[in-house]
Residue frames as a rotation matrix with the C-alpha (Angstrom) as fourth column:
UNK 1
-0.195 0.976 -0.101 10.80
-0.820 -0.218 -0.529 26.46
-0.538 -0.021 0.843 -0.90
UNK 2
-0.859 -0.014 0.511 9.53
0.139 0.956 0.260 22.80
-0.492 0.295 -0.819 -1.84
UNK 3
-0.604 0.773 -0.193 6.32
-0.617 -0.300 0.728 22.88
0.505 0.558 0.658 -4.27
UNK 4
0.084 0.605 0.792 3.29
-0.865 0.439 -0.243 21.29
-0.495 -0.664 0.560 -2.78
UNK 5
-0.650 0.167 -0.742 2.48
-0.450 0.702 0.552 17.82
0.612 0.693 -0.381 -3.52
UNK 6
-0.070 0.967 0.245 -0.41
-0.974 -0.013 -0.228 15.99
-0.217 -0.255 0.942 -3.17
UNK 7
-0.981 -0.184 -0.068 -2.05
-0.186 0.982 0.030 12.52
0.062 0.042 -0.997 -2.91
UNK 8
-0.242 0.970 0.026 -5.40
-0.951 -0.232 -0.204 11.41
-0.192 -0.074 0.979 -3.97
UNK 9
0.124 0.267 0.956 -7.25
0.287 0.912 -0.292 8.02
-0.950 0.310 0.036 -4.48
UNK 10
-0.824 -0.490 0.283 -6.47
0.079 0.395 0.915 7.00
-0.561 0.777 -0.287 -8.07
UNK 11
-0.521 0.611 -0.596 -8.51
-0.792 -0.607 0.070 8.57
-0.319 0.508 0.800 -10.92
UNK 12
-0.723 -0.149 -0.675 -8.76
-0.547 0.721 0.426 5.05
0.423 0.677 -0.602 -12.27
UNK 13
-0.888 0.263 -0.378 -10.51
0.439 0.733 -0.519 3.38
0.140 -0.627 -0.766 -9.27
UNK 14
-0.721 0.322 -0.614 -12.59
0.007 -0.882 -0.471 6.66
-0.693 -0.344 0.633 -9.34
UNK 15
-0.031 0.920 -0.390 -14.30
-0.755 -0.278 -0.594 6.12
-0.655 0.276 0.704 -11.97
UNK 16
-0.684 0.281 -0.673 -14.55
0.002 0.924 0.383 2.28
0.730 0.260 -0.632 -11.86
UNK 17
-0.873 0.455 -0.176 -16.44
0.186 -0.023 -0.982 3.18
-0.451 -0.890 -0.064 -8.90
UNK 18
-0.660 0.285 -0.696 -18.67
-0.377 -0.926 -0.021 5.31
-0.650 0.249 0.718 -11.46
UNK 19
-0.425 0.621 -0.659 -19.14
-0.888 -0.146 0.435 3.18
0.174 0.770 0.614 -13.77
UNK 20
-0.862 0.354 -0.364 -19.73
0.221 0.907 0.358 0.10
0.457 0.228 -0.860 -12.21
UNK 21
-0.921 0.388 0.000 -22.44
0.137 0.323 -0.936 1.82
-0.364 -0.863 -0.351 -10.43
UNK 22
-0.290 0.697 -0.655 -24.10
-0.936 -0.349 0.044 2.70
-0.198 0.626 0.754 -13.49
UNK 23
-0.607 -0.231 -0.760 -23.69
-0.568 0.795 0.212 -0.42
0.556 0.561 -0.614 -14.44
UNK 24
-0.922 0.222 -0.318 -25.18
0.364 0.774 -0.518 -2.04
0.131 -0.593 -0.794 -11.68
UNK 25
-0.733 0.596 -0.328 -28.11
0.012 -0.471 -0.882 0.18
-0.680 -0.650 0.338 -11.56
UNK 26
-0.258 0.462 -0.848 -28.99
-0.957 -0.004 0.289 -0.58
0.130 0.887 0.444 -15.05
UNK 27
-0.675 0.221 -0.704 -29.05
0.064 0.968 0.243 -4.44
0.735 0.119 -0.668 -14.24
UNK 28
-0.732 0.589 -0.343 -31.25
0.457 0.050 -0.888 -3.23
-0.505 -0.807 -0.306 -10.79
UNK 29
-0.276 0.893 -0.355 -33.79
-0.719 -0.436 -0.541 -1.91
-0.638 0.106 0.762 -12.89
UNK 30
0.037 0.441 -0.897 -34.27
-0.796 0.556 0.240 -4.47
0.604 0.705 0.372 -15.56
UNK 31
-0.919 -0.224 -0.326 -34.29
-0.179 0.970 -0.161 -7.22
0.352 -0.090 -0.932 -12.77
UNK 32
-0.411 0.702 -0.581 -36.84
-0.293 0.502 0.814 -8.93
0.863 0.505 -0.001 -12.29
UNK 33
0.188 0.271 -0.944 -36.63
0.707 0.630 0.322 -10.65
0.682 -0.728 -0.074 -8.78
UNK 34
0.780 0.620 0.081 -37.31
0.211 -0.383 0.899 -8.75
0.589 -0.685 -0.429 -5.74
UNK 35
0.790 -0.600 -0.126 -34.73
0.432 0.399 0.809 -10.20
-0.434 -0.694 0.575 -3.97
UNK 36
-0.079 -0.954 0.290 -31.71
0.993 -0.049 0.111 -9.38
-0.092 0.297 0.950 -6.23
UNK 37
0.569 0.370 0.734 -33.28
0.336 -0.920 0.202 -5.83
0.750 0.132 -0.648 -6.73
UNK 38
0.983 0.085 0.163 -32.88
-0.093 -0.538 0.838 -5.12
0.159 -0.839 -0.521 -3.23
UNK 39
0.511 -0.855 -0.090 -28.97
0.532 0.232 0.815 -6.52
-0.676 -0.464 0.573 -3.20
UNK 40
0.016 -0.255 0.967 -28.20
0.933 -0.344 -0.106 -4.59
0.359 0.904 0.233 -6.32
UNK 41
0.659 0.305 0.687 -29.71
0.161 -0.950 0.267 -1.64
0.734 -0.066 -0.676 -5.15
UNK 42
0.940 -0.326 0.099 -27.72
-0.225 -0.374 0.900 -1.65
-0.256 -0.868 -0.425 -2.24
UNK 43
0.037 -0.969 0.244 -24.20
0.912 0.132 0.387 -2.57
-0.407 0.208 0.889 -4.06
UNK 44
0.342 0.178 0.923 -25.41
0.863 -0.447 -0.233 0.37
0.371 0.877 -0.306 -6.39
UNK 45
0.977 0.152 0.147 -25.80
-0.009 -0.667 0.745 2.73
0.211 -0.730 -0.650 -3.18
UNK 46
0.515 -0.840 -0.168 -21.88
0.478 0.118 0.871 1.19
-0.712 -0.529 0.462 -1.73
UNK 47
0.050 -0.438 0.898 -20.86
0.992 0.122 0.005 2.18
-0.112 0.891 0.440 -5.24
UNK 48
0.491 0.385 0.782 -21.68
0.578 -0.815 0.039 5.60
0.652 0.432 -0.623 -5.18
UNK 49
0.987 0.123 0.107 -20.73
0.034 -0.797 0.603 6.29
0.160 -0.591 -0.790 -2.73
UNK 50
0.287 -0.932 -0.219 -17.00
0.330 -0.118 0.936 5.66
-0.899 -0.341 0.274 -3.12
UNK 51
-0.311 -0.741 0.595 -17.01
0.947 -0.293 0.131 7.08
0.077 0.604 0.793 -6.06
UNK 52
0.574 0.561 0.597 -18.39
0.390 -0.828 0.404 10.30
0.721 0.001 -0.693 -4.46
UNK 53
0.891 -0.427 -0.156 -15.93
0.006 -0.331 0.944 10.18
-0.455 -0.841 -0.292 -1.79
UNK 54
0.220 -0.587 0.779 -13.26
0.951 0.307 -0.037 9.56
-0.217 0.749 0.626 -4.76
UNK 55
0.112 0.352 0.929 -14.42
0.831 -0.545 0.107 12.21
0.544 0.761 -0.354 -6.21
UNK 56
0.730 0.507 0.458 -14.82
0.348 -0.853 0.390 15.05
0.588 -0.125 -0.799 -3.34
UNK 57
0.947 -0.302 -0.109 -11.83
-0.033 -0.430 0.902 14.89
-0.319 -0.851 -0.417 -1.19
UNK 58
0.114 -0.985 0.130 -9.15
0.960 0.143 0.239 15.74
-0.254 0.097 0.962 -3.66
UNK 59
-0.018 -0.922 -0.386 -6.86
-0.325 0.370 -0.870 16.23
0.946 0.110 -0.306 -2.97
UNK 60
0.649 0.505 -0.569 -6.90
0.296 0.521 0.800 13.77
0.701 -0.688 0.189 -0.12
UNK 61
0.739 -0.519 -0.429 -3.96
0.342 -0.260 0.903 15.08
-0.580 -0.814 -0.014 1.51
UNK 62
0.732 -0.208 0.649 -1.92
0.435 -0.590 -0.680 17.98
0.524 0.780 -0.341 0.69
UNK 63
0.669 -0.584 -0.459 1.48
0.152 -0.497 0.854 19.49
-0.727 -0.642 -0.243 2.10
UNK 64
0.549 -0.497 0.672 3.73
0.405 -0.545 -0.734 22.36
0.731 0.675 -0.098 1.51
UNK 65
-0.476 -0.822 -0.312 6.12
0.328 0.164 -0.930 24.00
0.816 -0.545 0.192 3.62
UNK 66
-0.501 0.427 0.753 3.45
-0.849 -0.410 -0.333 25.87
0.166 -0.806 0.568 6.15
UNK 67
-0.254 0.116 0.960 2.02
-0.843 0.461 -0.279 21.97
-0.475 -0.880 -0.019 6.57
UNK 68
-0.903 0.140 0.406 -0.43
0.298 0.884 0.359 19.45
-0.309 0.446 -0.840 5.74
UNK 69
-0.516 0.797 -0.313 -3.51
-0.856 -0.492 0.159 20.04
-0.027 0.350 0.936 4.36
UNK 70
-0.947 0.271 0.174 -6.32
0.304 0.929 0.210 17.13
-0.105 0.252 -0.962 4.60
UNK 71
-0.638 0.650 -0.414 -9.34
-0.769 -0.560 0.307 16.83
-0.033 0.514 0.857 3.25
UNK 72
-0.814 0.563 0.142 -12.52
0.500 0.804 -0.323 14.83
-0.296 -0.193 -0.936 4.23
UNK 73
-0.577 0.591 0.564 -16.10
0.588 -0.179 0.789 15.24
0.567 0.787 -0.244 3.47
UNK 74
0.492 0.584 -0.646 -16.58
0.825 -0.549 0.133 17.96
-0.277 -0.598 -0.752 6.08
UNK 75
0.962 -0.225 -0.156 -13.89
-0.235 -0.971 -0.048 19.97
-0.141 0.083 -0.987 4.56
UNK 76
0.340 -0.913 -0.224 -10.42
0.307 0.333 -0.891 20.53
0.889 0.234 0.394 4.22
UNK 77
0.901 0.262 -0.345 -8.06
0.361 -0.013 0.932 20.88
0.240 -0.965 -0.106 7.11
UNK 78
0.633 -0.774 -0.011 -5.14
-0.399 -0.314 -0.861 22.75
0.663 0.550 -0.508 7.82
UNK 79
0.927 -0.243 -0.286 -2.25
0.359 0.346 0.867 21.37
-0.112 -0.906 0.408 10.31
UNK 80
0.743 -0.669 -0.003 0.68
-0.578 -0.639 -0.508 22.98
0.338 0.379 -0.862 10.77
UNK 81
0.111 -0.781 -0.615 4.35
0.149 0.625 -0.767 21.07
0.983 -0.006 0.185 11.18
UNK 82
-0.643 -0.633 0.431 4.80
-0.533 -0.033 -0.845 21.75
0.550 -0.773 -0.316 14.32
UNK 83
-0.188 0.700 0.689 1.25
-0.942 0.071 -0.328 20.09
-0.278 -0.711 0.646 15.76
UNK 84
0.595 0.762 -0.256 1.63
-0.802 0.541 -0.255 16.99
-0.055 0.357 0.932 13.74
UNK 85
-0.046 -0.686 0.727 2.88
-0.767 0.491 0.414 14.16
-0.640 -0.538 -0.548 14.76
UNK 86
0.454 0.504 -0.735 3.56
-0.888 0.331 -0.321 11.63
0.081 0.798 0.597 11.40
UNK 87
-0.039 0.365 0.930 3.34
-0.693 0.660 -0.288 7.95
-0.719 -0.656 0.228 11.93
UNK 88
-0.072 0.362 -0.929 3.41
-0.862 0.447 0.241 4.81
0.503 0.818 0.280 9.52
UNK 89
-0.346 -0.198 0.917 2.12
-0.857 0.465 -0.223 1.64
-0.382 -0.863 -0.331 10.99
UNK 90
-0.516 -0.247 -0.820 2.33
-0.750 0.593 0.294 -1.77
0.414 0.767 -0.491 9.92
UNK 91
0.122 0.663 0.739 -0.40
-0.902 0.385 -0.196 -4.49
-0.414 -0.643 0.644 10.16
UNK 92
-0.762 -0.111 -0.639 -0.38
-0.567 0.591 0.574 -7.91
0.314 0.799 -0.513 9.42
UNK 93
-0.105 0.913 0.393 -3.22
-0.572 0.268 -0.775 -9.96
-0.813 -0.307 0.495 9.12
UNK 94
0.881 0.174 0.439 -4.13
0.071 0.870 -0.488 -13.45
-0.467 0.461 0.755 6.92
UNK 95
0.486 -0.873 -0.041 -0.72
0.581 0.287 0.762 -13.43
-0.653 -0.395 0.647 6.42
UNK 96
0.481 0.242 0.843 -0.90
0.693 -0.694 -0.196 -10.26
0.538 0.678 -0.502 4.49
UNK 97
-0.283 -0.107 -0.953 1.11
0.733 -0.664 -0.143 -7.02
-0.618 -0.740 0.267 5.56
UNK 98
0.220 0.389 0.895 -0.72
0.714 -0.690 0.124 -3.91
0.665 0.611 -0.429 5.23
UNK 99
-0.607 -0.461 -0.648 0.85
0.725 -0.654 -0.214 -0.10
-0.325 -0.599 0.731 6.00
UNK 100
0.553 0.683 0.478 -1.46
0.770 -0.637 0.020 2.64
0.318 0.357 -0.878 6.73
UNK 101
-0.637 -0.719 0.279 -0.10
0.530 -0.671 -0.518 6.43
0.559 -0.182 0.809 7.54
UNK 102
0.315 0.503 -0.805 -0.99
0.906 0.093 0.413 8.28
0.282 -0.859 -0.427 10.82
UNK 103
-0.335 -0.432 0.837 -1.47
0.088 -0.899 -0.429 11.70
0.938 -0.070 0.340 11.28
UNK 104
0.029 0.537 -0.843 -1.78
0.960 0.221 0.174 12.29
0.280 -0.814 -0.509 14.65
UNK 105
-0.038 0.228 0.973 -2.92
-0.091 -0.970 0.224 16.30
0.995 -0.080 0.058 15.50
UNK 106
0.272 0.417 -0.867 -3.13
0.962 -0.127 0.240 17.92
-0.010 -0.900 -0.436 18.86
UNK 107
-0.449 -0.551 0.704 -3.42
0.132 -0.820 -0.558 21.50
0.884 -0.157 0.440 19.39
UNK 108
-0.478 0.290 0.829 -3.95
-0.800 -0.534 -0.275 22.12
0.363 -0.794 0.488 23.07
UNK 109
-0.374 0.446 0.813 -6.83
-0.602 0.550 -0.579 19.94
-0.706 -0.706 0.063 24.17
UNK 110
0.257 0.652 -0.713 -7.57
-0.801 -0.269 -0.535 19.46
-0.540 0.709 0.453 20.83
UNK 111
-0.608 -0.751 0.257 -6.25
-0.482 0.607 0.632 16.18
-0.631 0.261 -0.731 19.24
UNK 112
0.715 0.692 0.097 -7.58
-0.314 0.442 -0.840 14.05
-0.625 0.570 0.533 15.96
UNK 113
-0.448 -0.710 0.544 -6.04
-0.272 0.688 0.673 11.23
-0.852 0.153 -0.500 14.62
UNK 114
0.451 0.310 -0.837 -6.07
-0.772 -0.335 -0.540 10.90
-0.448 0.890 0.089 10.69
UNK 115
-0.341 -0.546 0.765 -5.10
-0.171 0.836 0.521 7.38
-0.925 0.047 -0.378 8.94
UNK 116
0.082 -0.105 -0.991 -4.48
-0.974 -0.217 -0.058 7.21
-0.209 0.970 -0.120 5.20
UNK 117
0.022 -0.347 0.938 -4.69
0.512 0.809 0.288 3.46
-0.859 0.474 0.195 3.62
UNK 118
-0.713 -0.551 0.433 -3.35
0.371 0.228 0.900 2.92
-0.594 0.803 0.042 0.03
UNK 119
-0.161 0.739 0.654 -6.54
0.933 -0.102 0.345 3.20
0.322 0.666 -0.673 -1.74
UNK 120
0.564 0.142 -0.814 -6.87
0.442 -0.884 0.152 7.10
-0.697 -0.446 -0.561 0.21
UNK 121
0.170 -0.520 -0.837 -3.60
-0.423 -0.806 0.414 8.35
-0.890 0.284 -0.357 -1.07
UNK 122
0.929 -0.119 -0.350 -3.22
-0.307 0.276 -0.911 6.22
0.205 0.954 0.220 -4.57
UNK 123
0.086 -0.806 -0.585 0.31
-0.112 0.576 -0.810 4.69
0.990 0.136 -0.041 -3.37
UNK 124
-0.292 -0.420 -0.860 2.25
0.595 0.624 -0.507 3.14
0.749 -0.659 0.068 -0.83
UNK 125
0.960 0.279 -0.023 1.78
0.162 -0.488 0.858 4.82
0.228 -0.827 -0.514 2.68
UNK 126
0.416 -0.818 -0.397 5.43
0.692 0.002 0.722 3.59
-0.590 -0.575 0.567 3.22
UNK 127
-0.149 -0.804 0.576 6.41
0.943 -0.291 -0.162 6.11
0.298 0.519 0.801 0.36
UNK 128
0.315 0.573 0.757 3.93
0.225 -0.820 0.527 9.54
0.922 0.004 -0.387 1.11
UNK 129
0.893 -0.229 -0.387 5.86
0.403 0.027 0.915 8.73
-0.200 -0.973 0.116 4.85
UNK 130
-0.222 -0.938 0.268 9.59
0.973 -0.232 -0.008 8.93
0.070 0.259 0.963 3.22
UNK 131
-0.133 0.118 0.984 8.23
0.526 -0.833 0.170 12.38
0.840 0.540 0.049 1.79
UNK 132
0.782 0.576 0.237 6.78
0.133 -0.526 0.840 13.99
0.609 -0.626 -0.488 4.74
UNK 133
0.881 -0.357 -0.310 9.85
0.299 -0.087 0.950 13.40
-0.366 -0.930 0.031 6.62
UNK 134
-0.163 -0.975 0.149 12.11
0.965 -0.126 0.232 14.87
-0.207 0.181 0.961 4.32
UNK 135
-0.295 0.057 0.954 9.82
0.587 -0.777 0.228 17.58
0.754 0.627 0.196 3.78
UNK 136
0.660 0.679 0.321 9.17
0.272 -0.615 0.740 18.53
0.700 -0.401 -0.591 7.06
UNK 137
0.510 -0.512 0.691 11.20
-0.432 -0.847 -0.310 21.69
0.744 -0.140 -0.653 8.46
């Protein structure tokens, strides 16, 4: 019996999200110009909202021995080991490589494809892979 373990977006980033959007909403009200209002207001708006998604879907992804457990802002999902199919896949781009993790579900006709970057699970993808495949049955 393995204990569960879990992966969430970093508490830290969570609430820099928070506060810079206070932050930014205090400088959108004392401004002055129209114009910057309206770009403020709308960084203020991007701001919230990732720290609200920060904030509601943790644990972003959860697994124990009866599966995985994810969690978006419709809910949480369960998937069991045997329907999930787990997946790490390496981009590269401005000569940058970046690895996201790929859950890929199907039960029956059913099928939904789940993809975890860095900033989702708070570390690597290439480690939260290692795990899954030693923890799964």
């Amino acid at each position: 019996m393995n204990p569960p373990r879990t992966w969430s977006p970093q508490p830290g980033m969570v609430g820099l999200a928070w506060g810079l959007s206070a932050v930014f909403l205090l400088v959108t009200i004392f401004s002055s110009e129209a114009t910057s209002r309206i770009f403020l207001g709308l960084a203020t708006l991007v701001l919230l909202a990732l720290g609200a998604y920060g904030t509601f879907v943790r644990p972003r992804l959860l697994v124990d021995d009866s599966g995985l457990t994810v969690r978006t802002l419709s809910g949480a999902r369960q998937l069991p080991w045997h329907e999930v199919s787990v997946r790490l896949t390496r981009t590269r781009r401005l000569g940058r490589e970046t690895a996201t993790l790929e859950l890929d579900w199907r039960r029956g006709e059913d099928e939904q494809l789940f993809v975890f970057t860095p900033m989702d699970l708070g570390t690597d993808p290439r480690d939260v892979a290692d795990v899954l495949h030693a923890l799964r049955p």
